[in-house]
C-alpha positions as CSV (number, residue, x, y, z in Angstrom):
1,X,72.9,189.2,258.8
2,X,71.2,191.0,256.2
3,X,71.3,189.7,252.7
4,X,69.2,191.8,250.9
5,X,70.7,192.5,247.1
6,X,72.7,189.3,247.1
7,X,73.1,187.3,244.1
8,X,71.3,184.1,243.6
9,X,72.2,181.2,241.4
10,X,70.3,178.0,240.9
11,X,70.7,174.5,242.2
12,X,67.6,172.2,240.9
13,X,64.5,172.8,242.2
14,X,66.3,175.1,245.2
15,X,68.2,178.0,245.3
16,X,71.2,178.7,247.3
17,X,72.3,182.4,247.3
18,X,75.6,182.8,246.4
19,X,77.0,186.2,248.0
20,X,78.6,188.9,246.4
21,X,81.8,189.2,248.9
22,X,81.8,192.8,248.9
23,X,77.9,193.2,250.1
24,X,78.6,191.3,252.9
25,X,81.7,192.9,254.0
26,X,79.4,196.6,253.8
27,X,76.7,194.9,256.0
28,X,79.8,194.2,258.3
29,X,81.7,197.0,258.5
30,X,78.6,198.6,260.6
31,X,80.2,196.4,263.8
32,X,83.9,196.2,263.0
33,X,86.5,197.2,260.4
34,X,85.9,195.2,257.2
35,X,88.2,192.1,256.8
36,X,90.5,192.2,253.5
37,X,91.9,188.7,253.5
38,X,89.4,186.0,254.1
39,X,88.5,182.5,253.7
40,X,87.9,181.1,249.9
41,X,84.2,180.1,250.7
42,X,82.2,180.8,253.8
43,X,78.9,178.8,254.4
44,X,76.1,180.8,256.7
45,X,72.5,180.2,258.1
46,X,72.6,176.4,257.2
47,X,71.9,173.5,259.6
48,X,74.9,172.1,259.4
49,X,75.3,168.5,261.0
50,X,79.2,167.9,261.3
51,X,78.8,164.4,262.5
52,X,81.6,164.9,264.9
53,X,81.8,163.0,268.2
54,X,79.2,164.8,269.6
55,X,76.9,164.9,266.6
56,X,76.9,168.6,267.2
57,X,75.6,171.2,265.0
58,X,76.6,174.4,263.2
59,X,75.4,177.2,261.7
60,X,78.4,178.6,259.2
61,X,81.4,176.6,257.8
62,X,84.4,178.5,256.0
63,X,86.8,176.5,253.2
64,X,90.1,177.7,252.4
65,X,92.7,175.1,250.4
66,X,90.5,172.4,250.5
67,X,90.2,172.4,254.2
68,X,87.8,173.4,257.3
69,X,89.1,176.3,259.1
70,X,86.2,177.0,260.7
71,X,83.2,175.7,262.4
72,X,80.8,177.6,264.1
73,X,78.0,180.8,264.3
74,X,77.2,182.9,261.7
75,X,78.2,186.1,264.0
76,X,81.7,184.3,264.1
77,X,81.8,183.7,260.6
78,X,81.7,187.0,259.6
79,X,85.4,187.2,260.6
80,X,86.2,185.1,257.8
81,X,84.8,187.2,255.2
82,X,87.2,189.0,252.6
83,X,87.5,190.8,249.7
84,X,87.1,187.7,247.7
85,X,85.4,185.5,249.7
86,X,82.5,183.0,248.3
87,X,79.7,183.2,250.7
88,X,77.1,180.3,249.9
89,X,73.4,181.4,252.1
90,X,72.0,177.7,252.8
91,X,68.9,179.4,254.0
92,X,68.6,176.8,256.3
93,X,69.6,173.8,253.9
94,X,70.9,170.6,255.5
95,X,75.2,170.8,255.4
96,X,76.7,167.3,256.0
97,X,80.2,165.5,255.2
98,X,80.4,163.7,252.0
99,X,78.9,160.4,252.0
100,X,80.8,157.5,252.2
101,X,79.9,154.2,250.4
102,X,82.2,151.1,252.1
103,X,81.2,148.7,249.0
104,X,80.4,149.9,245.8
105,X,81.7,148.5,242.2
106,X,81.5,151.9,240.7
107,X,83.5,150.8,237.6
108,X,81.3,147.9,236.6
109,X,78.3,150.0,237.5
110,X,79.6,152.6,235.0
111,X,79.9,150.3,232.4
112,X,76.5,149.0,232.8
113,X,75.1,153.0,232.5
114,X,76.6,152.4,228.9
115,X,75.8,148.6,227.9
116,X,72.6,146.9,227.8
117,X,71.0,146.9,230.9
118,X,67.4,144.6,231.9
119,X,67.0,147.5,235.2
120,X,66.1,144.6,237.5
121,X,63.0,144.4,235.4
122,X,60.4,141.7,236.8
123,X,58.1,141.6,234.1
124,X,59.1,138.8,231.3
125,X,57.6,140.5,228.5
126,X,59.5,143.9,229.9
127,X,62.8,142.1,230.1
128,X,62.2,140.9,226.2
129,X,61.7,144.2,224.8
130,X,64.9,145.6,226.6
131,X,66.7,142.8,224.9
132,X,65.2,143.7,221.5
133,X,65.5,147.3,222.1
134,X,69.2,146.7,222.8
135,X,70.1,144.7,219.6
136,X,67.9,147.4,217.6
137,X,69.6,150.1,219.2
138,X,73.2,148.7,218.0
139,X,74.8,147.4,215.0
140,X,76.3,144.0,216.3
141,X,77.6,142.2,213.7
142,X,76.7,138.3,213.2
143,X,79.4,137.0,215.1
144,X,79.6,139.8,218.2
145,X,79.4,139.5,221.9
146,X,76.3,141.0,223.2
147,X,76.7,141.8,226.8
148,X,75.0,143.1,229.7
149,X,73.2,142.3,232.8
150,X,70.4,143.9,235.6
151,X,68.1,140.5,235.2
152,X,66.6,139.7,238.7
153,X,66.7,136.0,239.4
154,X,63.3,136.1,240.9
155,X,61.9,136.9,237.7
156,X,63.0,133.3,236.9
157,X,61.6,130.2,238.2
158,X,63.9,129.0,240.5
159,X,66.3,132.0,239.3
160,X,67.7,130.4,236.3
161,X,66.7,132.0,232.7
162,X,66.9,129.6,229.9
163,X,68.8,130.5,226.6
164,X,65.6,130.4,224.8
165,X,65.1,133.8,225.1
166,X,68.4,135.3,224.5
167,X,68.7,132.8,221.2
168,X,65.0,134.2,219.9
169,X,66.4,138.0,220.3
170,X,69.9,137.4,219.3
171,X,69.5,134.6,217.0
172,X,73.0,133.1,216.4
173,X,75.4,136.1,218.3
174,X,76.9,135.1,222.0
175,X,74.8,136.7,224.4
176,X,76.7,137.3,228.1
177,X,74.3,139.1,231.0
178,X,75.1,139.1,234.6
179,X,72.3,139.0,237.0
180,X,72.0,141.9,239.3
181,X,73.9,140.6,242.0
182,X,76.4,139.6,240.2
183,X,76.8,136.0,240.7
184,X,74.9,134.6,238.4
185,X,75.1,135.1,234.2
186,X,72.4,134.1,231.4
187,X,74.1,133.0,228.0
188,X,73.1,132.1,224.7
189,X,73.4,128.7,223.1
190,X,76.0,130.1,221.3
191,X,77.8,131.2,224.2
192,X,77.6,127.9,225.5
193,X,79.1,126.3,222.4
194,X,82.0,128.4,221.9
195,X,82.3,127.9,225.3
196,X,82.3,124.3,224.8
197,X,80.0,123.9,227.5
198,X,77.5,121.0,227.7
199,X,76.1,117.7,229.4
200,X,79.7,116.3,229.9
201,X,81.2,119.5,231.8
202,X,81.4,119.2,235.2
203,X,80.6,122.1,237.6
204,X,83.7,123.6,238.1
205,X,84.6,124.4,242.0
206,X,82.4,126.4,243.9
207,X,80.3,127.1,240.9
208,X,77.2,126.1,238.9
209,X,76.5,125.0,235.6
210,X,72.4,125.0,235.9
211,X,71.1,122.0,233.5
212,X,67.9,120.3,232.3
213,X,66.6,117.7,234.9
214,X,65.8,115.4,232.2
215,X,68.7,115.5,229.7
216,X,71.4,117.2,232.0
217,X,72.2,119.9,228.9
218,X,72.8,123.1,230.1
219,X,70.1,125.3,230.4
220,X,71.9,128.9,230.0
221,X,72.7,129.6,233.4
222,X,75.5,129.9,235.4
223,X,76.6,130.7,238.7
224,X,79.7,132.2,240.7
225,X,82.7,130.5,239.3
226,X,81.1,129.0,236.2
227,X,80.3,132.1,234.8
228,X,83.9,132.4,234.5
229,X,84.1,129.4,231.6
230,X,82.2,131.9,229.2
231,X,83.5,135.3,230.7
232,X,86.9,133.9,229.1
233,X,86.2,134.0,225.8
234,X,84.2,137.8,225.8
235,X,86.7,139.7,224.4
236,X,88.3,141.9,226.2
237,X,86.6,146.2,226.2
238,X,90.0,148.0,225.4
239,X,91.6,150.3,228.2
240,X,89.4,153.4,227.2
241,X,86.0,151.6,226.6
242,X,86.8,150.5,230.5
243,X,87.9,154.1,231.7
244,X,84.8,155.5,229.9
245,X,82.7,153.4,232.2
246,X,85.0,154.4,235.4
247,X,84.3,158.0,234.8
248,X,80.6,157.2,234.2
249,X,80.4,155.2,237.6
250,X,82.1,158.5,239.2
251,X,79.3,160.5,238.0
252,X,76.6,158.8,239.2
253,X,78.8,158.6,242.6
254,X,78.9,162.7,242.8
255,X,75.2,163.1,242.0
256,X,74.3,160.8,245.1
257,X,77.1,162.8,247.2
258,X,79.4,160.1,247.3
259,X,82.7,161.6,248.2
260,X,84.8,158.3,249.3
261,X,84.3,154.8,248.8
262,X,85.5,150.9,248.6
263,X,85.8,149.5,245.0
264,X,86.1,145.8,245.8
265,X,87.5,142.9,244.4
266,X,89.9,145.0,241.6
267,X,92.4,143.0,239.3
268,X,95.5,145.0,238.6
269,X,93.8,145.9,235.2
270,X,91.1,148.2,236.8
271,X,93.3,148.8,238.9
272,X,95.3,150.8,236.6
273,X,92.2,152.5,235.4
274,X,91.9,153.8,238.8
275,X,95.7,155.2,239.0
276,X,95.0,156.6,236.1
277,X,91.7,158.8,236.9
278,X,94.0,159.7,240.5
279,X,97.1,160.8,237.6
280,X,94.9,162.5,235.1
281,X,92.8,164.4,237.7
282,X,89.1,163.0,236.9
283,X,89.2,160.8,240.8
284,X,86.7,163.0,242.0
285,X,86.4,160.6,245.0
286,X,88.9,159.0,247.9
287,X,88.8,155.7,246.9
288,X,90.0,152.1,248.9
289,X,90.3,149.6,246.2
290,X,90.6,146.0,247.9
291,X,92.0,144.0,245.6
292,X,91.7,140.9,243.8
293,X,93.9,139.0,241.0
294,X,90.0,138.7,238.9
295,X,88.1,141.2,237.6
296,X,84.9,138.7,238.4
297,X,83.8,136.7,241.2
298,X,87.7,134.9,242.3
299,X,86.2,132.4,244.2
300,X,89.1,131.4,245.6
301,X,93.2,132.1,244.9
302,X,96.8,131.1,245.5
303,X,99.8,132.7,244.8
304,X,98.8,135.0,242.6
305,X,97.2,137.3,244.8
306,X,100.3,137.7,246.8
307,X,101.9,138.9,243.5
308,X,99.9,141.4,243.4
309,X,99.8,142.7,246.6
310,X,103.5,142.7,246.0
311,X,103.5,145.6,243.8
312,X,100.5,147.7,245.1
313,X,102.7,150.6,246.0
314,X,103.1,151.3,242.3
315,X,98.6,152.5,241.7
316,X,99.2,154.4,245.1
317,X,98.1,158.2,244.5
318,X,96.7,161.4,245.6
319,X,93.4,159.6,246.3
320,X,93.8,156.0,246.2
321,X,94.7,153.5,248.8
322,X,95.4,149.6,248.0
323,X,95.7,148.0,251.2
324,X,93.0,145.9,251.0
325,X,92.0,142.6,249.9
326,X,88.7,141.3,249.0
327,X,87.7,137.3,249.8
328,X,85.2,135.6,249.0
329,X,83.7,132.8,251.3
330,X,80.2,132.3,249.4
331,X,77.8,132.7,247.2
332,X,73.8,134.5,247.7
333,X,71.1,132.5,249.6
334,X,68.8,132.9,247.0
335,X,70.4,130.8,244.3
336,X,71.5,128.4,247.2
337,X,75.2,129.3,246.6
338,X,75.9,130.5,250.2
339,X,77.3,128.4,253.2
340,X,74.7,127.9,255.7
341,X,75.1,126.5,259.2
342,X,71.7,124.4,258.8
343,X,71.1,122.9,255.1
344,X,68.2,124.1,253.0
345,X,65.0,123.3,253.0
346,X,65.4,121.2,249.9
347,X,67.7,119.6,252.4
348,X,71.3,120.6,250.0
349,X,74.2,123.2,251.1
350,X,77.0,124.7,249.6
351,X,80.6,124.2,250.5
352,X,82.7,127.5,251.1
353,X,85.2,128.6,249.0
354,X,87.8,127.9,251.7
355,X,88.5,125.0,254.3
356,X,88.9,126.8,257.5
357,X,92.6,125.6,258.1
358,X,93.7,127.5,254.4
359,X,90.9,130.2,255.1
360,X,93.1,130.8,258.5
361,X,96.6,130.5,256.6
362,X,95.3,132.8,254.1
363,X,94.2,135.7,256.6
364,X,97.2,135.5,259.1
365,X,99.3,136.1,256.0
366,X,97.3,139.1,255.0
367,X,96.6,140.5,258.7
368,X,100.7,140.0,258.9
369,X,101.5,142.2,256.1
370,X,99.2,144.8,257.1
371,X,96.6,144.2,254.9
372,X,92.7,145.0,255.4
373,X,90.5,142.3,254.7
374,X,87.6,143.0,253.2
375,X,85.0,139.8,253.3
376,X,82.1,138.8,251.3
377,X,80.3,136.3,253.8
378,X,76.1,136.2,253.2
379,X,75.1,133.0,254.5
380,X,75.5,132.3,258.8
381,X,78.2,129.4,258.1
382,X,80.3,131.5,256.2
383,X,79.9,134.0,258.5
384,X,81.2,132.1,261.3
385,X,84.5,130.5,259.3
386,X,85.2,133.9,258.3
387,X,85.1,135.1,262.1
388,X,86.8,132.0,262.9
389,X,89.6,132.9,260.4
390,X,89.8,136.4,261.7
391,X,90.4,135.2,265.1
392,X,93.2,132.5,264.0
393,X,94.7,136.0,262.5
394,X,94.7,137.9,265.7
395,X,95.7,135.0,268.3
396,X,99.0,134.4,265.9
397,X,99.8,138.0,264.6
398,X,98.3,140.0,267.8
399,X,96.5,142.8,267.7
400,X,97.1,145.8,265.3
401,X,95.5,148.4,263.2
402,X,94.0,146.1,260.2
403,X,90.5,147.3,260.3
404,X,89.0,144.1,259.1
405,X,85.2,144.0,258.0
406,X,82.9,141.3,256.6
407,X,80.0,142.6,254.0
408,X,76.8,141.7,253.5
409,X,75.6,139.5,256.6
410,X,72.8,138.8,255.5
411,X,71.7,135.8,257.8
412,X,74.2,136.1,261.3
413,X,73.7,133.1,263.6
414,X,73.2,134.9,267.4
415,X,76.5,133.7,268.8
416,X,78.4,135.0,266.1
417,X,76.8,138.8,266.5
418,X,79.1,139.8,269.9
419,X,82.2,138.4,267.9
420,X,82.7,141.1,265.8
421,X,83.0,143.5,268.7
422,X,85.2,141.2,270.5
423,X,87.1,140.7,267.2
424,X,87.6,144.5,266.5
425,X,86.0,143.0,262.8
426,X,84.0,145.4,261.1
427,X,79.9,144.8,260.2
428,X,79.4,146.1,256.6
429,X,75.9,146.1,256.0
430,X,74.1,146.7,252.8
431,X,71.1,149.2,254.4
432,X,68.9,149.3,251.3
433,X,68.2,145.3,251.5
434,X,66.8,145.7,255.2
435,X,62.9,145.9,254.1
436,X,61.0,143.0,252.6
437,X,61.5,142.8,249.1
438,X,60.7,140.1,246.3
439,X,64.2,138.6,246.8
440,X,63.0,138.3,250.7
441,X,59.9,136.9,249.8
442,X,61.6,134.2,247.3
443,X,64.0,133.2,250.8
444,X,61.2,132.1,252.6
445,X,60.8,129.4,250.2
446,X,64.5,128.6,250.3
447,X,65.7,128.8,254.4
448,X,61.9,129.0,255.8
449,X,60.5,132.6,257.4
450,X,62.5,132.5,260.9
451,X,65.7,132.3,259.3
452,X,64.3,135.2,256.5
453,X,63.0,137.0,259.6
454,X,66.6,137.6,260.9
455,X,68.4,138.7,257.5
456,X,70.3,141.7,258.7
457,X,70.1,142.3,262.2
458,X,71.8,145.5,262.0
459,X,70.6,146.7,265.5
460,X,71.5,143.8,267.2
461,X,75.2,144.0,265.8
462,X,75.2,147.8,266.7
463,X,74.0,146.8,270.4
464,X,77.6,144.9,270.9
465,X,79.4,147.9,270.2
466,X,81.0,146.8,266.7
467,X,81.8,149.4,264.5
468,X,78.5,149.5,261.9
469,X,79.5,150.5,258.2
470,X,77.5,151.4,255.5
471,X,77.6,150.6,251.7
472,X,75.3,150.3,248.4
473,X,77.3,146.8,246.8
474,X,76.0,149.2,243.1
475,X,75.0,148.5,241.2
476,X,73.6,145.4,242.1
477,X,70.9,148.0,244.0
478,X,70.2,151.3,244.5
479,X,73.8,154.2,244.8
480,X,71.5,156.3,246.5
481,X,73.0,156.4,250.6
482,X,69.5,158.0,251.3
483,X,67.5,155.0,250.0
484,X,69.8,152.8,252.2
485,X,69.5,155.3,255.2
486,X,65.5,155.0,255.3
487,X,65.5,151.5,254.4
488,X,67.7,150.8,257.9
489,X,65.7,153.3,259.9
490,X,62.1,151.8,259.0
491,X,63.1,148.3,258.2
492,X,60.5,149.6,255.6
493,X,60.1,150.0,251.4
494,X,61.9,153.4,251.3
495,X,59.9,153.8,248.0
496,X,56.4,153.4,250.1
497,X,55.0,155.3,252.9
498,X,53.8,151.7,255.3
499,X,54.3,148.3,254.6
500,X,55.5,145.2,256.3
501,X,58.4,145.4,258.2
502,X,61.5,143.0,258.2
503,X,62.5,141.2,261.2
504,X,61.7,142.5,264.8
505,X,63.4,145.3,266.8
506,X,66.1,145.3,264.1
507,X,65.7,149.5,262.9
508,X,67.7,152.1,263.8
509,X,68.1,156.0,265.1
510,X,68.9,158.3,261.9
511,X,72.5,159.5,264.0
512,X,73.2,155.6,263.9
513,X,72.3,155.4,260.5
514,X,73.9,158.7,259.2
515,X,77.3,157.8,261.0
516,X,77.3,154.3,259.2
517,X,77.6,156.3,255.5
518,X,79.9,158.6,256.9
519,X,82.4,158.8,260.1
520,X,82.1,155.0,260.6
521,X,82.7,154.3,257.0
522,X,85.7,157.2,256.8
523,X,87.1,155.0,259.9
524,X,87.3,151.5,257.5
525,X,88.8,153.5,255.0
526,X,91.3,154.9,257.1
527,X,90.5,158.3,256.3
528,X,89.1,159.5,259.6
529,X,91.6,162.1,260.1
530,X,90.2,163.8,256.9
531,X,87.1,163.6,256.2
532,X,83.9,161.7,257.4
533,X,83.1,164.8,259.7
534,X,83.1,168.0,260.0
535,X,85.6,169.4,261.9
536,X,88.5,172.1,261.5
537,X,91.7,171.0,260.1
538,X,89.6,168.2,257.9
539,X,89.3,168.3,254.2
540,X,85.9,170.0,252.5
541,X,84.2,166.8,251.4
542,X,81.2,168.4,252.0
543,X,77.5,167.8,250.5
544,X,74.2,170.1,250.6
545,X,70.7,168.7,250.9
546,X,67.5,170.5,250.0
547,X,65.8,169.7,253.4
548,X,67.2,168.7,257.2
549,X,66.9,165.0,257.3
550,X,65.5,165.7,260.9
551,X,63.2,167.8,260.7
552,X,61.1,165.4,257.9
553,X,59.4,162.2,258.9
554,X,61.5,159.3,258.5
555,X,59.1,158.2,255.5
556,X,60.4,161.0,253.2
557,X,64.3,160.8,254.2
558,X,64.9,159.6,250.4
559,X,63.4,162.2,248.8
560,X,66.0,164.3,249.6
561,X,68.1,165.8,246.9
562,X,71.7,166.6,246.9
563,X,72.2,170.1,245.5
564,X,75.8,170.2,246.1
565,X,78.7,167.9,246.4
566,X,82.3,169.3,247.2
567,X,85.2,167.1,247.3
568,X,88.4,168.4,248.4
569,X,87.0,172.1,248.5
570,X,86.1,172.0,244.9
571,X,82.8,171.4,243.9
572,X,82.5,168.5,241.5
573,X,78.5,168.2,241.3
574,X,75.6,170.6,241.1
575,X,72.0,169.9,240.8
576,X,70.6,170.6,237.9
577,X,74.2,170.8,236.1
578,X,73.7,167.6,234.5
């Protein structure tokens, strides 16, 4: 087709030539009468990977109402062309579905984008000046929270910051930050005190209150449930301040393509935030939003989660589904909170959240009502009760449609890998942490190098047939589904071009990879019969990359750029719009 004296408008660094309707229709009048009524947008000469069932591949895509009505040739295409049709020229730009992130906290990771946040900084002397730079950036009166988080715990010695710091920066204000992943927060002495925290406070359940060895004070840090005994007395960001950092979280989701995802672990306050962004019309993503009666780590619940599970129907909308729960069973190896099969080397382990009997009475109730069940499990013990608990489920209930799933899996122990298969349960598997990193390096110390050396055998799990799912867990790392996509197909930095690779035999083929961000995911999220492909008769969640992911060596998938996202047939995100 020739598309000489079309007009161009530009995306980033790219271009992609958007086409005046009528110059097309003269250039095809030549063959055939020139079509009046056409399709709203028409997509030509792109390499168009629609991620069906037979990972086929396309040259043109037309849009009309939101949805695929056509996939196919160019020459085809040109059937589709009317008087007021938007032809996009991809000159050869990669065309994929939207990507699909199956564990993200996009509304705490929106809030951090506008609180004060250490960036996972290793450096000491780095992480101070942040935490000067954020109490010289805002007025905090004497007596007002600060709060934040992004501090690595292997920046720490044996991940656990002092208040020392915080009290030098600070001086005499409470000082809340969360680690980045979340289970772990650094306080202030103040904090502590209003708290009423010290040497004579017991670890509460299936938390942490670190202390000095010698005097048995706390030290500042605590972990899983006992960060909840300061979290308490934070007060509370009103509804706005919240939904501000929801819409910032969806922005960063549209720039990385993101077009569906799993918010998990949501108390009926976010909850609300959520149905209201659906209402209002800012969801500019499908959302499943497991929920949970806490808006931090519930390390375990009763009754109350039943409640609200009871009235879920009420934040149904357009583009938000609620039938899903989040549980937790653990902590994270590396602060020797998970639930391991054999102790650590130190010779200590950490009890699960749940005995296995009320773990099993808990998910035959859930799998009965038709709830998914959406587990965090890191360590191989917690792993196993959680599959154990799954199978209780299906032995008493039968099977059914649940689509159950366990994230993270960081350490699975090699009997447990064909269960999930044989389970119909779900692997959710955080890509981006499948390269040795410094939290890798500070396991070694902590389970010894051959358990470290089987941290997320993602290829092994995919080798049983289970159904392989893909998410970031933001913003506790990277939002990016192409940093997470290289990572799992090297076993490799994503950010280097070599390096030393994580566990043996344990990559993966890009197909594998690409259908674990999006039909896989779009499967867990029940949406498979819109989007996660594409295919006619599904909605346009569609992205643009500046490059074909296969025709670039593996070491420069991440450097991709996404120059167009479209979610529902509108576009919500162009590069270089921001």
């Amino acid at each position: 087709m020739n598309l000489a004296g079309s007009a161009t408008t530009t995306v980033g660094k790219d271009q992609i030539r958007i086409l005046s309707a009528a110059v097309v229709i003269n250039q095809v009048a030549a063959c055939s009468d020139p079509v009046i009524a056409g399709a709203e947008q028409v997509f030509i000469n792109g390499a168009v990977y629609t991620a069906d069932e037979e990972r086929s591949w396309a040259e043109a895509v037309a849009v009309s109402n939101g949805e695929i009505v056509f996939v196919g040739t160019n020459q085809s295409a040109e059937a589709l062309i009317g008087a007021n049709t938007e032809v996009v020229d991809l000159d050869g730009k990669m065309l994929l579905p939207g990507f699909h992130d199956g564990h993200a906290h996009i509304r705490y990771g929106g809030a951090a984008t506008l609180r004060c946040s250490l960036h996972s900084e290793q450096d000491l002397t780095v992480i101070r000046s942040l935490l000067v730079d954020c109490v010289s950036s805002q007025a905090y009166a004497s007596d007002e929270w600060v709060v934040g988080g992004g501090w690595p715990i292997s920046a720490f010695p044996d991940g656990s910051p002092s208040s020392a710091m915080l009290d030098e920066v600070f001086t005499d204000r409470p000082a809340y930050f969360s680690d980045d992943f979340g289970h772990n927060a650094w306080v202030s002495s103040r904090a502590l005190e209003i708290a009423g925290i010290d040497a004579e406070t017991p670890d509460p359940p299936q938390g942490v209150i670190v202390r000095d060895l010698e005097t048995g004070q706390p030290n500042g840090t605590l972990r899983d449930s006992a960060m909840a005994l300061v979290e308490k007395f934070i007060p509370e960001a009103t509804f706005e301040q919240r939904y501000s950092g929801l819409l910032a979280g969806l922005e960063q989701a549209r720039k990385f393509g993101i077009t569906a995802f799993s918010e998990p672990g949501v108390s009926g306050d976010n909850i609300a935030l959520y149905k209201a962004a659906d209402d209002r019309g800012d969801l500019t993503a499908r959302v499943v939003a497991p929920l949970s009666p806490l808006d931090e780590i519930a390390a375990r619940f009763g009754p109350e989660i039943f409640e609200l599970l009871a009235k879920r129907d009420q934040f149904r909308g357009a583009y938000l589904n609620v039938d899903s729960v989040k549980v937790y069973i653990d902590g994270v190896i590396e602060t020797r909170t998970s639930t391991m099969l054999e102790p650590y080397l130190d010779g200590s382990n950490f009890p699960p959240f749940y005995e296995q009997d009320e773990l099993n009475t808990l998910y035959e109730a859930f799998d009965k009502m038709g709830i998914q069940i959406h587990t965090h499990a890191i360590g191989d013990g917690a792993i196993r009760i959680a599959l154990d608990a799954y199978e209780h489920a299906l032995l008493v209930n039968g099977p059914n449609d649940n689509r159950h799933q366990i994230v993270h899996l960081q350490l699975i122990d090699k009997e447990d890998i064909p269960r999930f298969a044989e389970l119909d349960v779900a692997a959710n598997f955080q890509c981006f942490w499948c390269y040795p990193d410094v939290y890798v390096d500070l396991a070694v110390d902590i389970v010894g190098a051959d358990r470290v050396n089987r941290f997320y055998p993602v290829r092994s799990v995919k080798d049983t047939g289970a159904l392989l799912v893909g998410g970031s867990d933001w913003d506790v790392t990277s939002l990016n589904p192409l940093d997470a996509i290289e990572a799992a197909v090297r076993r490799q930095d994503p950010y280097a071009d070599s390096g030393r690779v994580l566990g043996v035999n344990q990559e993966i083929d890009l197909v594998t990879a690409l259908d674990m961000y999006t039909r896989n995911a779009a499967r867990i999220m029940r949406l498979e019969d819109k989007t996660g492909s594409i295919e006619v008769g599904k909605r346009a969640d569609l992205i643009v990359l500046d490059r074909n992911l296969f025709d670039i060596p593996v070491t420069e998938i991440n450097e991709a750029q996404v120059l167009l996202t479209i979610m529902d047939g509108e576009t919500v995100y162009t590069a270089g719009s921001d």
